[in-house]
DOLOVO-947395 format. One record per residue: residue number from 1; residue in three letters; x, y, z of N, C-alpha, C, CB in turn. Coordinates in steps of 0.2 Angstrom, whole numbers, plus 5000, padded with zeros to 4 digits. Glycine has a CB too. Example, Ala and Ser with C-alpha at 12.3 -4.5 7.8 and 13.67 -1.06 7.14 Angstrom:
2
{atom 1 ALA {5066 4972 5039} {5062 4978 5039} {5066 4984 5039} {5057 4978 5045}} {atom 2 SER {5064 4989 5035} {5068 4995 5036} {5064 5000 5039} {5070 4997 5029}} 
END
This chain:
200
{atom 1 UNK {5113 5263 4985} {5108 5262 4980} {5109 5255 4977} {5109 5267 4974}} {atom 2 UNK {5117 5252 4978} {5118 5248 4972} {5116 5242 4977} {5127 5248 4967}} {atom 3 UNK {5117 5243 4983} {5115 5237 4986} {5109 5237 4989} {5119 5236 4991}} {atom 4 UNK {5103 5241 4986} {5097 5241 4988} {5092 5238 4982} {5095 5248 4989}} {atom 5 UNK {5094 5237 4975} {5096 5235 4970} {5096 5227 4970} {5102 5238 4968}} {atom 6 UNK {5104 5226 4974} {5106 5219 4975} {5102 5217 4977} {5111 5217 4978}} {atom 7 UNK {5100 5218 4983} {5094 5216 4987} {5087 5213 4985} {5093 5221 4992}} {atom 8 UNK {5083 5222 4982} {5077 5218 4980} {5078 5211 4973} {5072 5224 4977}} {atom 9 UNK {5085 5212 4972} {5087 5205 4965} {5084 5198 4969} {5098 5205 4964}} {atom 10 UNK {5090 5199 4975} {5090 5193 4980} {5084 5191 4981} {5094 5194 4987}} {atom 11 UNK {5078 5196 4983} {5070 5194 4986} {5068 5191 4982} {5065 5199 4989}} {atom 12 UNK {5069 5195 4975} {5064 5192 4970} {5067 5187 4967} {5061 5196 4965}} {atom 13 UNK {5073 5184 4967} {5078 5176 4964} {5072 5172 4972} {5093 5176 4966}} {atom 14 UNK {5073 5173 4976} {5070 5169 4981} {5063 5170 4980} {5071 5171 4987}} {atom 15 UNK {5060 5170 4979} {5051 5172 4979} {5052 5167 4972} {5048 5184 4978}} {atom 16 UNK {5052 5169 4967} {5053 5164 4962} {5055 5157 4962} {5057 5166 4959}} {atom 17 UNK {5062 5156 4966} {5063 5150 4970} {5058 5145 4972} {5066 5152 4975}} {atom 18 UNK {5053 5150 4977} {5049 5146 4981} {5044 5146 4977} {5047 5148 4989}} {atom 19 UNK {5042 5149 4973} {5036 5148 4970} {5036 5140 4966} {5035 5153 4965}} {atom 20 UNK {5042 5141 4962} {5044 5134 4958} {5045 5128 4961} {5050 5134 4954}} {atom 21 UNK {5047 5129 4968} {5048 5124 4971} {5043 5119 4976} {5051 5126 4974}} {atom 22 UNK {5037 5124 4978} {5030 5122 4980} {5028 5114 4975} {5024 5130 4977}} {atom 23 UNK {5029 5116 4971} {5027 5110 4967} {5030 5102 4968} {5028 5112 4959}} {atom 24 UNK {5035 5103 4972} {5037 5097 4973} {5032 5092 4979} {5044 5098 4974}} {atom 25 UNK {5032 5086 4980} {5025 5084 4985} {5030 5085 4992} {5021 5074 4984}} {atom 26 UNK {5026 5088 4995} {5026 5090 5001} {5028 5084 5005} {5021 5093 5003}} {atom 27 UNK {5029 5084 5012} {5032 5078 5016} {5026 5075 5018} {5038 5080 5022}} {atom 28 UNK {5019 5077 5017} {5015 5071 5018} {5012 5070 5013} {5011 5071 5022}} {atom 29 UNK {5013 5072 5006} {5012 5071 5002} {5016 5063 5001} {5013 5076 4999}} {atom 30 UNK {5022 5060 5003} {5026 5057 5001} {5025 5053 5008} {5032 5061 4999}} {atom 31 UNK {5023 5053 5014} {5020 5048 5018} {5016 5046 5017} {5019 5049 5023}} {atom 32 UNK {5011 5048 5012} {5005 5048 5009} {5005 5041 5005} {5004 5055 5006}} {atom 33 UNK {5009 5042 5001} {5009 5040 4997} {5014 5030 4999} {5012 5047 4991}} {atom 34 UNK {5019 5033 5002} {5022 5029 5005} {5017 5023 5009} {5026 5032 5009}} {atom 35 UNK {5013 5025 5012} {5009 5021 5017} {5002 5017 5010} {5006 5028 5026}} {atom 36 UNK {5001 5023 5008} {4998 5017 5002} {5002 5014 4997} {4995 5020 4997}} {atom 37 UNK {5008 5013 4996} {5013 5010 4994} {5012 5002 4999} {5018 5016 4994}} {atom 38 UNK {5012 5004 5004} {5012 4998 5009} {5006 4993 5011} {5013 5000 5014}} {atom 39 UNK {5002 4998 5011} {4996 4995 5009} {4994 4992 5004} {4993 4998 5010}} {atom 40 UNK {4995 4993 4998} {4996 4991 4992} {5000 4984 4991} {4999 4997 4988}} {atom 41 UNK {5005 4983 4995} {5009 4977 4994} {5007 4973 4999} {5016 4978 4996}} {atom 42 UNK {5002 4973 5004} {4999 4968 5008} {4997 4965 5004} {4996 4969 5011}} {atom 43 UNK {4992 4967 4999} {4986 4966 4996} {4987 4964 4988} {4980 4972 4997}} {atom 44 UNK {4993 4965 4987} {4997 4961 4982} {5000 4954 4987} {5005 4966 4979}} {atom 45 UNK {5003 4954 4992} {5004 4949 4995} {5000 4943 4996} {5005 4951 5001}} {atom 46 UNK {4996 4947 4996} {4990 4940 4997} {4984 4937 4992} {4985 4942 5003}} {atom 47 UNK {4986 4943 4987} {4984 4939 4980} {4989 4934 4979} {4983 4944 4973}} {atom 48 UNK {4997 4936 4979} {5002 4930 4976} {5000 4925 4981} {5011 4931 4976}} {atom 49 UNK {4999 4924 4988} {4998 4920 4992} {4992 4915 4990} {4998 4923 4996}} {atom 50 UNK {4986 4919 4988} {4980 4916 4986} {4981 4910 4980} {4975 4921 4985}} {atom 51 UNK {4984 4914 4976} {4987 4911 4969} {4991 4904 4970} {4993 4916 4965}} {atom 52 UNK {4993 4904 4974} {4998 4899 4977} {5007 4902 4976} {4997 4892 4973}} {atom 53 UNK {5006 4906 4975} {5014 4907 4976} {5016 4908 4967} {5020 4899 4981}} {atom 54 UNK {5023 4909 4969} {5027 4911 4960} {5032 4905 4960} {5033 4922 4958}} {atom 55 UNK {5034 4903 4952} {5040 4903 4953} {5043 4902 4949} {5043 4900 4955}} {atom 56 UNK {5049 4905 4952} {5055 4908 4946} {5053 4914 4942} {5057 4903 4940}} {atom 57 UNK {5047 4919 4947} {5044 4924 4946} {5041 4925 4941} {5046 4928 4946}} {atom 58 UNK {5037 4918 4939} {5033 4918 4934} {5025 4918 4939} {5034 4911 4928}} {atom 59 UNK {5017 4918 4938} {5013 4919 4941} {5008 4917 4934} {5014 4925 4945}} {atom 60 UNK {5001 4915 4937} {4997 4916 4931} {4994 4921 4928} {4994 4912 4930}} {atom 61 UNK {4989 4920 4924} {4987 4925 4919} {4982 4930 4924} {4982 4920 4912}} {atom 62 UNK {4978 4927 4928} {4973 4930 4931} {4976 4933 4938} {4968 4924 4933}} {atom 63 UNK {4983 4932 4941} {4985 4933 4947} {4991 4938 4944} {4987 4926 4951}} {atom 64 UNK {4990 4939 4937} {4994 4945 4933} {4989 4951 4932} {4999 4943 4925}} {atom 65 UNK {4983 4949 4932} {4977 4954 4929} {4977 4957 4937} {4969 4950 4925}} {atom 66 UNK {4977 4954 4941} {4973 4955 4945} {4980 4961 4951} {4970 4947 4949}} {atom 67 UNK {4986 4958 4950} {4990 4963 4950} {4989 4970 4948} {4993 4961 4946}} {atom 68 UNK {4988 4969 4940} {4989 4975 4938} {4983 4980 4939} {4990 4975 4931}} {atom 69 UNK {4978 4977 4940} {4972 4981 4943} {4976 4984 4952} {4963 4973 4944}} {atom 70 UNK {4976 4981 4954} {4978 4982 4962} {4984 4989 4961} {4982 4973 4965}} {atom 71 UNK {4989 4988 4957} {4993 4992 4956} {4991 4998 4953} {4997 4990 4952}} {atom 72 UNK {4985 4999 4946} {4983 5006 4945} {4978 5010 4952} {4979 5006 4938}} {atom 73 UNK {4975 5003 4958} {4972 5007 4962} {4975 5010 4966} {4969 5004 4965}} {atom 74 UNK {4982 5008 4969} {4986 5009 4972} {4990 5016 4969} {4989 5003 4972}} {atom 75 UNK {4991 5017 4962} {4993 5024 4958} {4990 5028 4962} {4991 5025 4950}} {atom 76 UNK {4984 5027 4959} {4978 5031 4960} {4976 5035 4965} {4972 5027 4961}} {atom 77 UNK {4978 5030 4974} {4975 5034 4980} {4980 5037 4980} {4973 5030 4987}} {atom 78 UNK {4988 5034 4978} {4994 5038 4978} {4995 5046 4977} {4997 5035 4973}} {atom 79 UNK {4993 5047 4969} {4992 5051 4964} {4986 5055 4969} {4991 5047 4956}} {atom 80 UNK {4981 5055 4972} {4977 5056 4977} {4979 5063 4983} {4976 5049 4981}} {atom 81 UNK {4982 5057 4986} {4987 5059 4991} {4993 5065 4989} {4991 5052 4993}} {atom 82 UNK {4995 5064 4985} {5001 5071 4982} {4996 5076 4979} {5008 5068 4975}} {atom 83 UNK {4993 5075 4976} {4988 5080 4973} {4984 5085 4979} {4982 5076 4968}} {atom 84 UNK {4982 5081 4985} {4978 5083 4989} {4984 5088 4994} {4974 5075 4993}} {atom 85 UNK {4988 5085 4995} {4995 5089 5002} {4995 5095 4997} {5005 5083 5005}} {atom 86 UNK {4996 5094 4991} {5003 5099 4988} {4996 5107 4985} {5010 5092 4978}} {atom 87 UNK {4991 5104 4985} {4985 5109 4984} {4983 5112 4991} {4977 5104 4982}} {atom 88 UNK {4985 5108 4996} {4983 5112 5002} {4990 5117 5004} {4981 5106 5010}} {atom 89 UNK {4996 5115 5002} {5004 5117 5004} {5001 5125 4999} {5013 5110 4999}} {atom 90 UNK {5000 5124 4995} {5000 5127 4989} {4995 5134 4992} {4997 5122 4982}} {atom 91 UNK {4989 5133 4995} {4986 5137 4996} {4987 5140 5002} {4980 5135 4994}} {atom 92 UNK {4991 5136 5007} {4993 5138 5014} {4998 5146 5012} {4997 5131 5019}} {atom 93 UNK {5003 5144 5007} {5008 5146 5006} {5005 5152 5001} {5013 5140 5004}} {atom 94 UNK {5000 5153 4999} {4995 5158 4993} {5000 5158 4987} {4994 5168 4995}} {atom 95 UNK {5002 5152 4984} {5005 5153 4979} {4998 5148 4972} {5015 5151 4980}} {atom 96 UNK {4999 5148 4967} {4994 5145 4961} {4996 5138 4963} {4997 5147 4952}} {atom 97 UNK {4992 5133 4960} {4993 5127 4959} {4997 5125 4951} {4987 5123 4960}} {atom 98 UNK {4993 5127 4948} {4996 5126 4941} {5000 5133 4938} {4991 5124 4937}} {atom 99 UNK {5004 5131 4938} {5010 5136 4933} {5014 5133 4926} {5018 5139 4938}} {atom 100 UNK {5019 5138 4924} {5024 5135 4919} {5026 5131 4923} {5029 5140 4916}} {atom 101 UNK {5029 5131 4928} {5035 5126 4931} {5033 5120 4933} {5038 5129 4937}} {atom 102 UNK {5024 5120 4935} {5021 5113 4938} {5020 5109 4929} {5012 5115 4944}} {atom 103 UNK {5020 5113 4924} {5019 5110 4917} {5025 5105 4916} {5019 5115 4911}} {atom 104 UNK {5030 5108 4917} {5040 5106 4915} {5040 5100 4920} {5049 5114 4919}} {atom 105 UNK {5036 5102 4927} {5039 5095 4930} {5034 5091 4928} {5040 5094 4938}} {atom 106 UNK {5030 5090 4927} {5025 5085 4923} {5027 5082 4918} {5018 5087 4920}} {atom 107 UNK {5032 5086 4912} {5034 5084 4908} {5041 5078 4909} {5034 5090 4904}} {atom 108 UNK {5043 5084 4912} {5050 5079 4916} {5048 5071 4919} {5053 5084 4924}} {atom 109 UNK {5042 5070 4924} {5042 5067 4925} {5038 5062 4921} {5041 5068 4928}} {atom 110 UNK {5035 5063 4917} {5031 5057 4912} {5035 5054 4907} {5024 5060 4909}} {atom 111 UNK {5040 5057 4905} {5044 5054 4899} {5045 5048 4902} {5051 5057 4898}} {atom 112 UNK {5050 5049 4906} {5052 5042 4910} {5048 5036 4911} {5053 5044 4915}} {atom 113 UNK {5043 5038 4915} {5037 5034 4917} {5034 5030 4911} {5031 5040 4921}} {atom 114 UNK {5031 5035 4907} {5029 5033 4900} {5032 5027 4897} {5030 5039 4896}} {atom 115 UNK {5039 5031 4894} {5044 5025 4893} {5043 5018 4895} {5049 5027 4896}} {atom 116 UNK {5045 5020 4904} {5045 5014 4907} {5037 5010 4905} {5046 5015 4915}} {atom 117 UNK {5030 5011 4906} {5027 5009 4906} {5027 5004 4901} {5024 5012 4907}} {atom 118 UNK {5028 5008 4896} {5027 5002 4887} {5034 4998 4888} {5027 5008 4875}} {atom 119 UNK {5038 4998 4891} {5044 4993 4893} {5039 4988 4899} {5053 4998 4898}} {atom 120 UNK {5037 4989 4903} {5035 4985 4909} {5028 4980 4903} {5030 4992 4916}} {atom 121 UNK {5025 4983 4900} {5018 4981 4895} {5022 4976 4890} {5015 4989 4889}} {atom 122 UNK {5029 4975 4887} {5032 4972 4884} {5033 4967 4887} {5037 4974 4883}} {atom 123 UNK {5036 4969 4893} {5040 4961 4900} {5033 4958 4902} {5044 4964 4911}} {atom 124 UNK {5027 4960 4903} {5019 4958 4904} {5020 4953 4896} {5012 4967 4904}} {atom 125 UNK {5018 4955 4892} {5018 4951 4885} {5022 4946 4885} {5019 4955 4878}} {atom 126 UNK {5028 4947 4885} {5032 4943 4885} {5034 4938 4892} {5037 4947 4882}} {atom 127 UNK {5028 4938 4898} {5028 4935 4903} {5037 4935 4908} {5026 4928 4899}} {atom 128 UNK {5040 4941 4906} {5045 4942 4909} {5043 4945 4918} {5048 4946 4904}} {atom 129 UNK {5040 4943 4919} {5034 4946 4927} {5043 4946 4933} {5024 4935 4933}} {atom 130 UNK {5045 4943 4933} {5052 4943 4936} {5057 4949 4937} {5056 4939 4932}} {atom 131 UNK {5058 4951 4929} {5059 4959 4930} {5055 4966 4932} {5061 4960 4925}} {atom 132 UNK {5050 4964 4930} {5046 4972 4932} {5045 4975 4936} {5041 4972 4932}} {atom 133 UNK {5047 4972 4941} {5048 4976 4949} {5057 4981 4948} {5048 4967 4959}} {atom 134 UNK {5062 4978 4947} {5066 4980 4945} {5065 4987 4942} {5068 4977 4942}} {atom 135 UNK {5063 4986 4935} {5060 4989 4931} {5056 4995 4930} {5058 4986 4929}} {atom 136 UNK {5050 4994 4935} {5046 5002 4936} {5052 5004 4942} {5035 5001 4939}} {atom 137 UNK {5055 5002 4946} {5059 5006 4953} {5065 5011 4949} {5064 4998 4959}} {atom 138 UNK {5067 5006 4942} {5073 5011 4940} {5071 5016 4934} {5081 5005 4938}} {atom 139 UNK {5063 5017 4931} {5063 5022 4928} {5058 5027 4932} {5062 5021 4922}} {atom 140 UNK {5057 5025 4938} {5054 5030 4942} {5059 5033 4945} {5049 5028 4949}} {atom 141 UNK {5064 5029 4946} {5072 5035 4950} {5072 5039 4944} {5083 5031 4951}} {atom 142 UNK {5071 5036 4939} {5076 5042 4933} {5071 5047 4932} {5078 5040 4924}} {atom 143 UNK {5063 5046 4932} {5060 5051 4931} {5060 5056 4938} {5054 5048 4927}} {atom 144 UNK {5061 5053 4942} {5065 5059 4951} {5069 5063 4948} {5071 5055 4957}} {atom 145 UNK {5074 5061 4944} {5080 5062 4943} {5080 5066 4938} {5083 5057 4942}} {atom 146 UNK {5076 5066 4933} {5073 5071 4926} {5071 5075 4930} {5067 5068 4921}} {atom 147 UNK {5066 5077 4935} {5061 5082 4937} {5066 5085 4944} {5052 5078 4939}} {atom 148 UNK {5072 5084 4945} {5074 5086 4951} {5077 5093 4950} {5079 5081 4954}} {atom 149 UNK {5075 5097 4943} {5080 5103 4941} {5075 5109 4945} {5082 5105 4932}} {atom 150 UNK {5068 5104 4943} {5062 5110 4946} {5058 5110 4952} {5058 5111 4943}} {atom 151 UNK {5060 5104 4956} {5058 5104 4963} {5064 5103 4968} {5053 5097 4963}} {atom 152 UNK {5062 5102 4974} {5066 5102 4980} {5073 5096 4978} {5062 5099 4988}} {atom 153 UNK {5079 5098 4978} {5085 5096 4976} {5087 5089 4980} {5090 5102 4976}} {atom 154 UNK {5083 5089 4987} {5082 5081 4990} {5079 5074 4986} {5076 5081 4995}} {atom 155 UNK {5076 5077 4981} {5073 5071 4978} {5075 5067 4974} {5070 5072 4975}} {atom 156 UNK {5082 5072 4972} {5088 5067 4968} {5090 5060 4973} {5095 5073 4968}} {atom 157 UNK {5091 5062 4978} {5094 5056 4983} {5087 5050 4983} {5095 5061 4993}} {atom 158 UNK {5080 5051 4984} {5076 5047 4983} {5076 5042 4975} {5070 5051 4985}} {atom 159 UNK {5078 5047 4971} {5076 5044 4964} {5084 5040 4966} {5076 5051 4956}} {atom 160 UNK {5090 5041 4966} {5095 5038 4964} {5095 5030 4970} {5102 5044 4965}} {atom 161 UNK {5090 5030 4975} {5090 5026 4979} {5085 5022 4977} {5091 5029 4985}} {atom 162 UNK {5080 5023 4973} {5074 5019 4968} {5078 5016 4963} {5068 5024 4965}} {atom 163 UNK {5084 5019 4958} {5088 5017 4953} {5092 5010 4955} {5093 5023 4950}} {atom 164 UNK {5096 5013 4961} {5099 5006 4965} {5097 5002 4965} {5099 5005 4970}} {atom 165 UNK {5090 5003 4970} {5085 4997 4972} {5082 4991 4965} {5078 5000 4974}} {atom 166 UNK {5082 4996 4962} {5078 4993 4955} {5084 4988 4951} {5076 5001 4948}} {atom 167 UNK {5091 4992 4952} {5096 4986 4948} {5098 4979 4951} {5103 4990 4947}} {atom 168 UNK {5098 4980 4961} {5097 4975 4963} {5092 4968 4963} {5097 4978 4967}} {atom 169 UNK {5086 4972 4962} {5080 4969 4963} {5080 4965 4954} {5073 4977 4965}} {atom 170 UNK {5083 4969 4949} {5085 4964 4942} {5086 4955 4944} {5094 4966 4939}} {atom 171 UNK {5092 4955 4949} {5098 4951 4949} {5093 4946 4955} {5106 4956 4952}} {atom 172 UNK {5088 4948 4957} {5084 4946 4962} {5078 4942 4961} {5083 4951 4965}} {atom 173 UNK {5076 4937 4956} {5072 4937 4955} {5064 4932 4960} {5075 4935 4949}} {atom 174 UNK {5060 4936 4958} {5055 4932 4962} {5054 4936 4969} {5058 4924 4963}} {atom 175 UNK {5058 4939 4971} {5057 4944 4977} {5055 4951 4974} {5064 4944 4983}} {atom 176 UNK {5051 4953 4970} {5050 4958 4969} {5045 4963 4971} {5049 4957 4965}} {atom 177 UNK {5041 4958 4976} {5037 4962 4980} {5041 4966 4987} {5032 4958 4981}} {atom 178 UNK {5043 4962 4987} {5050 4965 4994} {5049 4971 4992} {5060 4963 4993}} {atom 179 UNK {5055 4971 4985} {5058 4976 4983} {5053 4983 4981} {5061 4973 4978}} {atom 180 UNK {5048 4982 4978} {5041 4987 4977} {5039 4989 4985} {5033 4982 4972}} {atom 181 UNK {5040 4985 4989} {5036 4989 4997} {5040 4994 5000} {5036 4983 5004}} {atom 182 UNK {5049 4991 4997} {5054 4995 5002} {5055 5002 4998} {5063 4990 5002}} {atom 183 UNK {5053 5001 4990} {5055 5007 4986} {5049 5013 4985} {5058 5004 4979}} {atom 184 UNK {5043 5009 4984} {5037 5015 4985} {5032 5014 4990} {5033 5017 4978}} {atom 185 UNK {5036 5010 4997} {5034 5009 5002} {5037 5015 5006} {5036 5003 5004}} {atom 186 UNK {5041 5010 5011} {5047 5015 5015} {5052 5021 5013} {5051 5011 5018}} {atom 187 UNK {5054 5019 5007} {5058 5023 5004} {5054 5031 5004} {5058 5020 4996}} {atom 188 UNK {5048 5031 5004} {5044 5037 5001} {5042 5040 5009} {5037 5035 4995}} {atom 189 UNK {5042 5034 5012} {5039 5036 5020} {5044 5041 5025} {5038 5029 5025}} {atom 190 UNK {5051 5037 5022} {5058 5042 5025} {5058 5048 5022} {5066 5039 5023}} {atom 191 UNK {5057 5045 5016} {5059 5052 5012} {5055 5059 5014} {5057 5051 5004}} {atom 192 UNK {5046 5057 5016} {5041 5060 5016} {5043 5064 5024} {5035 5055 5016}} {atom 193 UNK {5044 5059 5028} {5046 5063 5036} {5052 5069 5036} {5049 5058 5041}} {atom 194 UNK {5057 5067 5033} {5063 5071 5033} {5061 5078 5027} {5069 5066 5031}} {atom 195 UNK {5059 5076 5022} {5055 5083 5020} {5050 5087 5024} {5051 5082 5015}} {atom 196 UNK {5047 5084 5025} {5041 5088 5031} {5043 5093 5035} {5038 5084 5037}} {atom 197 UNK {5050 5090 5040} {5053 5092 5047} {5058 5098 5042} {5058 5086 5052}} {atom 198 UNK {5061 5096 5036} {5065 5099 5034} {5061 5108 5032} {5068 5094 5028}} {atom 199 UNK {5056 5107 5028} {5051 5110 5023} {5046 5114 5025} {5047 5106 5019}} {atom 200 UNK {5044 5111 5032} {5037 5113 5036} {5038 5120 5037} {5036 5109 5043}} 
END
């Protein structure tokens, strides 16, 4: 009896488990997002190019606007992509899309983000363009890193490798686009494949 008990304990701690964990983006969710990530940096590439270049990672007024437009498109198809995989994961798997737990990780993750954003809005005003690539890489690790109690526990390793990047990319000035291709480029494309194979 007492180990029929334990058991159904065990099924349903697991069943709960995977429900809370669905919410994390799936592994193409995170190719997804990766490959627009890269795409996204071409076409920053060639706006700085068109501009004539930066220096000392400064740029002008119009080749910062035009930036930042490119970058919320770039969110956008991103945010697209994870919503789209993790809706289909969700329904292959018959579990809800929205729960308590997909609330917590929204929350987990927007502190951070948020934060960072009115810091990045600051460095913008104050023409600090040099740091910002730094800057959004090391409070997107933390906001990984905030939200990693309620999704797949791999993510931690992505976020702590976006925090790295980000502190390097400080000390680095003027290569900040490098740094934005490798961290919500490839970074997310590895991450995306090895979740997939892992998760599938």
């Amino acid at each position: 009896m007492t180990d029929k008990i334990s058991e159904d304990l065990a099924h349903i701690r697991s069943m709960m488990e995977r429900s809370s964990r669905f919410v994390s983006l799936s592994g193409l969710s995170g190719i997804g997002a990766g490959a627009t990530g890269v795409v996204g940096a071409y076409f920053a590439h060639r706006i700085i190019e068109k501009s004539g270049g930066t220096v000392n990672g400064y740029y002008n007024h119009q080749t910062v606007f035009d930036l930042v437009v490119l970058a919320l498109i770039t969110l956008i198809v991103a945010l697209f992509f994870g919503s789209f995989f993790t809706i289909r994961k969700s329904k292959k798997l018959g579990l809800p899309v929205w729960t308590s737990t997909t609330k917590k990780t929204m929350i987990q993750l927007s502190i951070p983000l948020l934060v960072g954003g009115v810091f990045c809005l600051a460095l913008i005003k104050y023409e600090l363009f040099g740091l910002i690539a730094g800057t959004t890489l090391i409070f997107y690790g933390l906001a990984l890193l905030n939200a990693e109690k309620y999704v797949f526990s791999d993510i931690k390793y992505l976020g702590l490798l976006e925090i790295i990047l980000g502190c390097i990319a400080l000390f680095w000035i003027g290569k900040g686009l490098l740094f934005w291709t490798i961290g919500f480029g490839f970074l997310h494309i590895i991450y995306g494949i090895i979740l997939y194979r892992k998760y599938k």
